[in-house]
N, C-alpha and C positions, 0 to 999 in steps of 0.2 A: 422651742429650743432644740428636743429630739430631732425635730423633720431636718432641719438647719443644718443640725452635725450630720446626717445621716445623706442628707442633698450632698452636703460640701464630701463628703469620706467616698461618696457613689463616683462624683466628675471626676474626685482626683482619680479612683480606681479607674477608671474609664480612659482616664488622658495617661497613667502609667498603661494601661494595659495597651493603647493603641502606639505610644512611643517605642513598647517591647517590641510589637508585631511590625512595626518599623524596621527591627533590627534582626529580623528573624528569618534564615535567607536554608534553602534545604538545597540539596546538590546531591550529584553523581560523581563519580570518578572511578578512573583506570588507568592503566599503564603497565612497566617492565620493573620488573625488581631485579637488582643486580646482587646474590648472595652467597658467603662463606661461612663458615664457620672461624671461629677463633680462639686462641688460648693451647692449651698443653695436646699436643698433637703427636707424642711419637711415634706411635706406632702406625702413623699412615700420612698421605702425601693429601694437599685437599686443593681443589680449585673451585672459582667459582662457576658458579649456575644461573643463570639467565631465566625468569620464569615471570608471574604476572601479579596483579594484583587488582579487585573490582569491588565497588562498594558504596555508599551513600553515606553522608554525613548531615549534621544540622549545625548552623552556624547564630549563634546567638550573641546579641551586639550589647554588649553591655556601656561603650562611650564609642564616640565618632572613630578612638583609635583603637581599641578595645575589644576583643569578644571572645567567647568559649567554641570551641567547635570539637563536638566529641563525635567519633566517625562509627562504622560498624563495616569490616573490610575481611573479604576471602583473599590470604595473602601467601604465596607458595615461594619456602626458602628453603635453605638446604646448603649442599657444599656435592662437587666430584669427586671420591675418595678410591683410594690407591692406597691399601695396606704393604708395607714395606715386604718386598721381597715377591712382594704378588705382581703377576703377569695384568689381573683384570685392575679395571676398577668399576665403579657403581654409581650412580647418580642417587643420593640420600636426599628426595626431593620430602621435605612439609608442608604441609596444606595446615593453615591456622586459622581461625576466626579471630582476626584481630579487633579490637575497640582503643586504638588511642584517643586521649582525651588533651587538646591543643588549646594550650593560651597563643592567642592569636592578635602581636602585636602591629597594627598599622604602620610602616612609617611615609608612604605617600597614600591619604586614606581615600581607601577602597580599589586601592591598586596593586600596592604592593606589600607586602607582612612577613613577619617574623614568626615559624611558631616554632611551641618547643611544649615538652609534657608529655607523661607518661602513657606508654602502651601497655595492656594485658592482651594475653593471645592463648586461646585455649586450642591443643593440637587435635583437627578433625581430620587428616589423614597422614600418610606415609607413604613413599614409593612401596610398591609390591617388591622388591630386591629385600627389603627390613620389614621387620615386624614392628607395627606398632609399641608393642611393649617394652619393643629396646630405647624409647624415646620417652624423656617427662611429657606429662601433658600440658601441663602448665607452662607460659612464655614470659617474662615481665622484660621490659627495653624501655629505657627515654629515646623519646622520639624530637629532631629538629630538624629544621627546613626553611625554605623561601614558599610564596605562592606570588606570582604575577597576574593579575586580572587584565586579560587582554581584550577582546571587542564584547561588548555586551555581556551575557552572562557565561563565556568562554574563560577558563585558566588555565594554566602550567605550574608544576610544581614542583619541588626538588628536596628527599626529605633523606636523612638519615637515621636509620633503628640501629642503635646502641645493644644487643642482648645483655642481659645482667644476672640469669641463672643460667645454669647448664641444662642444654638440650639432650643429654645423655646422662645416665644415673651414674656410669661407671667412664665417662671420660669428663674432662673441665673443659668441655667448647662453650662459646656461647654465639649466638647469630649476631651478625653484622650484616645489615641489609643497604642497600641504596635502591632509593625508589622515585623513580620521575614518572610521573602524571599529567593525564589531562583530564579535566574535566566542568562541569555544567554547573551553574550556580543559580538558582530560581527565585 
């Protein structure tokens, strides 16, 4: 009766483990980030910044329309700032390690989806114009977007990073990012 249960507990683990690796798909990706800053601004003027973003992600299939895809991405945001009355201004670029983590809804499947879910971004540089220490480290942003799966393991993607703390201790901005990608799916 043991071997029985133990036969039957094995195939099932076997035919769940190979249905997972079914749905278990790893990738690259990169692209342009388009970023500002946002919220209470007076004392300077701010435009956006144009910079990149590179990185790999795992995409885990949990149903035909379904799956998790949590990423780990080097992502440089920031804002052009122009302090009132000032002649100069400065390019306030960040370099983050970002981990968004995406529920990733199909609606034509394996083509086209929906994601949305939360990003952490811990800050690993600064423009040399600022001191690291004038910046939080810490980033948190909901993250949404499309991905189109185009010929074989080829995509495009179109996301938007929400900020939800402030990127400075002593001003209320928070980053507002746009980000399009391409990238590989294996």
């Amino acid at each position: 009766m043991k071997k029985s249960l133990y036969l039957t507990l094995l195939i099932a683990l076997i035919g769940f483990t190979e249905s997972f690796a079914q749905g278990l798909n790893f990738g690259i990706k990169g692209g342009a980030n388009f970023a500002n800053f946002a919220g209470n601004v007076e004392d300077f003027n701010q435009e956006s910044i144009t910079s990149y973003h590179a990185g790999a992600f795992v995409e885990l299939g949990i149903s035909s329309n379904f799956s998790i895809q949590p990423e780990l991405l080097y992502s440089t945001v920031g804002s052009n700032l122009t302090f009132a009355g000032a002649q100069e201004d400065f390019k306030n670029e960040l370099g983050y390690l970002s981990i968004p983590v995406l529920a990733r809804i199909y609606l034509i499947p394996n083509r086209l989806s929906l994601d949305l879910g939360p990003q952490v971004s811990f800050l690993m540089s600064e423009s040399q114009n600022v001191n690291v220490s004038d910046s939080n480290t810490f980033d948190f942003a909901l993250a949404g977007g499309a991905t189109l799966h185009l010929l074989g393991p080829l995509f495009v993607q179109g996301r938007y990073n929400l900020g939800l703390t402030d990127v400075k201790p002593d001003a209320e901005v928070t980053n507002r990012v746009v980000q399009l990608s391409v990238g590989l799916r294996f």
